[in-house]
N, C-alpha and C positions, 0 to 999 in steps of 0.2 A: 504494500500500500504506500502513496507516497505520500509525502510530511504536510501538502494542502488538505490531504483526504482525512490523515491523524488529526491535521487541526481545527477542522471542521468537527471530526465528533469529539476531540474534546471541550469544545465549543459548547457543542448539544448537550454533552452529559451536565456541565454546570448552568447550564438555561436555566434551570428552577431551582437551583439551591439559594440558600441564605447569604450568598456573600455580595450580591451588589445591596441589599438595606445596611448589610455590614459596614458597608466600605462609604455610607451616607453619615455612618454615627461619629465619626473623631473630626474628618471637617467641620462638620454644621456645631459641634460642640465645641472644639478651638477657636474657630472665627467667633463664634459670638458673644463668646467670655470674651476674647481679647482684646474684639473691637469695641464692645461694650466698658470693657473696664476702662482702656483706652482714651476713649472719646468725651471721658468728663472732664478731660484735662483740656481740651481743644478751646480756642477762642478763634474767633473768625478772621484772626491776625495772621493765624499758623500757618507754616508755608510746608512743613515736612509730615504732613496727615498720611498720606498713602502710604509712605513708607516705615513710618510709625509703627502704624497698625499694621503691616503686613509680615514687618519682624515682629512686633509683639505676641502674633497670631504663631507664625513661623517656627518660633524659638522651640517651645513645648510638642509641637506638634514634629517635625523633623527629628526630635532625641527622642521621643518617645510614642506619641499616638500614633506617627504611620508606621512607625516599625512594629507594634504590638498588631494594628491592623491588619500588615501583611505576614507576619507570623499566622496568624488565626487562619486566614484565606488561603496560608500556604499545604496546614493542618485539613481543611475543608476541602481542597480538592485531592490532595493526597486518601481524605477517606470514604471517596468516590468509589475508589476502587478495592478498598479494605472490605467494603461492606457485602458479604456473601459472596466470598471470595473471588471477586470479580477478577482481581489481578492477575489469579493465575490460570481464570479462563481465559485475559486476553494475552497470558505471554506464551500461552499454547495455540494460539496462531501463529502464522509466519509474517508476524510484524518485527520491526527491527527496532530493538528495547532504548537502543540511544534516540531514535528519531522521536518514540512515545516522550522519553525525557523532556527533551529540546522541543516538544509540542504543547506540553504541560507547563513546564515554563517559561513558555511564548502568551498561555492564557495568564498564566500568575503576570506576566510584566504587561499585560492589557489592563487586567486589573490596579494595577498599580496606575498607568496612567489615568483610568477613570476616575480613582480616588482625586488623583491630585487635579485632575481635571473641575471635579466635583468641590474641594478646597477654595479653587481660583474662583469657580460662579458663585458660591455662597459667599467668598468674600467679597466677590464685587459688590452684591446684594446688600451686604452688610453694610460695607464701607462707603458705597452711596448714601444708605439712611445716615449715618454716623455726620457726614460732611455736611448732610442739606440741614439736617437738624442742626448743629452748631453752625451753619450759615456760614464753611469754609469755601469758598468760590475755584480752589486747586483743581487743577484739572487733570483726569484719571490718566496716571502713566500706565496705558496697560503697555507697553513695549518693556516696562520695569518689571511688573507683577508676570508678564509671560517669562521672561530673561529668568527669573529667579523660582519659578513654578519647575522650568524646563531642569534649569541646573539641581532641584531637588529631586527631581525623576533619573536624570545620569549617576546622578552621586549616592544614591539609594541601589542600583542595582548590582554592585557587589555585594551590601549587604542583603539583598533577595535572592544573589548566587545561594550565597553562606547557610541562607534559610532554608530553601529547596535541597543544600547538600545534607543538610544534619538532616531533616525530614524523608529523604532518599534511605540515610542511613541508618538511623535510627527506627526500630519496630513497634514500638506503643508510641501512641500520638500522646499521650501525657509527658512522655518525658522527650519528646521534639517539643513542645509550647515550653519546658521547663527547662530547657538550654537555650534553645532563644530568647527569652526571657533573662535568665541568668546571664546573657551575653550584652542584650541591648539595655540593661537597668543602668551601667556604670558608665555608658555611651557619654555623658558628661563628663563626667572625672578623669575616663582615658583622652579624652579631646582636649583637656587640659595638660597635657601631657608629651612630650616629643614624641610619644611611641602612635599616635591618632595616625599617622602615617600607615602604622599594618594594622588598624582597626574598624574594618568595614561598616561595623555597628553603626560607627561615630559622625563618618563621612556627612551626610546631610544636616545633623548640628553640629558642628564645626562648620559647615560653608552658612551659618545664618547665623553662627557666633561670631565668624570674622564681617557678614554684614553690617554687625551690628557695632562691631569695631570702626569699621568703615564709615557710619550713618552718628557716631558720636563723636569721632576724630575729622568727619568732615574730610579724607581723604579718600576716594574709591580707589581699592584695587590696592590699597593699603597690606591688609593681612592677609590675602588666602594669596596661598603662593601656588596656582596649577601645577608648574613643573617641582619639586619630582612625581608631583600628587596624581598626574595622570598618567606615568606610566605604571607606577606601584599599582592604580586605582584598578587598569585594565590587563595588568599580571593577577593582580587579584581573584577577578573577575573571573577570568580566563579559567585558572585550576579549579577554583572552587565550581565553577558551572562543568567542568572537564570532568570533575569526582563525582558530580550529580549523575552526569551521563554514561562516565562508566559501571558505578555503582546502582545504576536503576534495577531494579529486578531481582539483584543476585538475594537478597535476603528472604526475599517472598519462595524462591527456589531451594532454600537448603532443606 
C-alpha cells in the first residue's frame, strides 16, 4: 500500500475520536486568562498590546499546555490500535511498519498544527475584544502573530519526535503520558540552562523566553541564537523520528 493510501486511513481511523475538542481546550484556556489578565493594564496610550498579550498568552502555553496537549493526542492515536488488538491484525498484512510510522506521525504533526492554528484565531478573537474595549487604536500585526505561531510549530517538532519515540517504545500508555510528562515539567529550568540546546522538551519556551527578552530589552533578534540551534534542532529530530520508525511494531511482535 502506498504512504497516501496509509494516510488516508489513518486519517479515517481518528475522524471520530476525542482529540480535535482536545486540542480546543489549552488555546481557548491560555488566550483568555492571558489576555484577560493582561488587558487591565492597557490604556489607550499603549503602543506594544499585540505583542504583550501574545507573549503573555505564549509563555505558559509553549513550556507546558501544548506539550501536555500533544503528549495526550500522541497516547490517543497510539490506542487506536491497542484496542482489540488491532495492531497486530494490521502488521499481519503486507504493509511496510516504517511507512505506518511516518503516516501516524504525519496525522500527530497535523494535529499539532490545528492546535496552534486554533491558538492564533482565539487569540485574534481575544485580543480584538481586549484592544476595542481599552480603546487601543494598534493595528493587528498579524505578519508578527503568524512569524511566531509558525516558529512554535518548527520548534515543537523534535519534541513531538521525542513523544511518538517513547510512545513507539514504551507498552502501557500510562507510563508513555508519565515520561512525557516527567520530561516536559522541568522544560523551564532546563531552558534556563546551557544544556536547553539537547532538550527538545524546552525548545518552544525558550524561543518565547528569548521573545520576551527581546520585547523588554527593546532589541529583536537579541537572544535566540538559530545557529547552532538549528542544526542540533534537526539532528535531533532526525534520530528521534529515525527510533520511532525503526522501532514501530517490534514490541507488539515479541
Amino acid at each position: 500500500m502506498k504512504f497516501f493510501g496509509l494516510l488516508g486511513i489513518e486519517f479515517r481511523k481518528v475522524k471520530r475520536s476525542r482529540i480535535v475538542p482536545l486540542i480546543f481546550i489549552a488555546p481557548l484556556l491560555v488566550v483568555t486568562s492571558g489576555v484577560a489578565a493582561l488587558s487591565r493594564y492597557f490604556t489607550p496610550e499603549y503602543t506594544n498590546a499585540w505583542p504583550a498579550m501574545f507573549i503573555q498568552s505564549a509563555l505558559v502555553y509553549a513550556y507546558y499546555l501544548l506539550p501536555l496537549s500533544m503528549i495526550v493526542v500522541c497516547v490517543l492515536i497510539a490506542g487506536r490500535e491497542t484496542q482489540n488488538n488491532g495492531i497486530l491484525k494490521i502488521l499481519a498484512l503486507p504493509v511496510s511498519r516504517p511507512a505506518l510510522s511516518l503516516a501516524k506521525f504525519f496525522v500527530l504533526t497535523f494535529y499539532l498544527a490545528m492546535e496552534l492554528a486554533v491558538f492564533f484565531v482565539a487569540f485574534l478573537i481575544a485580543g480584538q475584544v481586549a484592544v476595542s474595549t481599552m480603546g487601543i487604536a494598534e493595528a493587528l500585526p498579524l505578519g508578527y502573530l503568524l512569524k511566531w505561531c509558525a516558529a512554535l510549530f518548527f520548534t515543537m517538532l523534535p519534541a513531538l519526535a521525542a513523544m511518538w519515540a517513547i510512545t513507539v517504545l514504551l507498552e502501557k500508555p500510562l507510563f508513555c503520558v508519565g515520561l512525557n510528562l516527567l520530561l516536559a515539567i522541568p522544560g523551564v529550568l532546563v531552558a534556563n540552562t546551557p544544556l536547553w540546546i539537547a532538550y527538545p522538551y524546552c525548545y518552544s519556551g525558550y524561543l518565547i523566553s528569548c521573545s520576551l527578552h527581546d520585547f523588554t530589552a527593546e532589541a529583536a533578534g537579541a537572544a535566540f541564537a538559530w545557529m547552532p540551534f538549528l542544526p542540533c534542532a534537526a539532528a535531533m529530530f532526525a534520530v528521534l523520528l529515525g527510533l520511532s520508525v525503526i522501532q514501530f511494531g517490534k514490541k507488539e511482535m515479541r
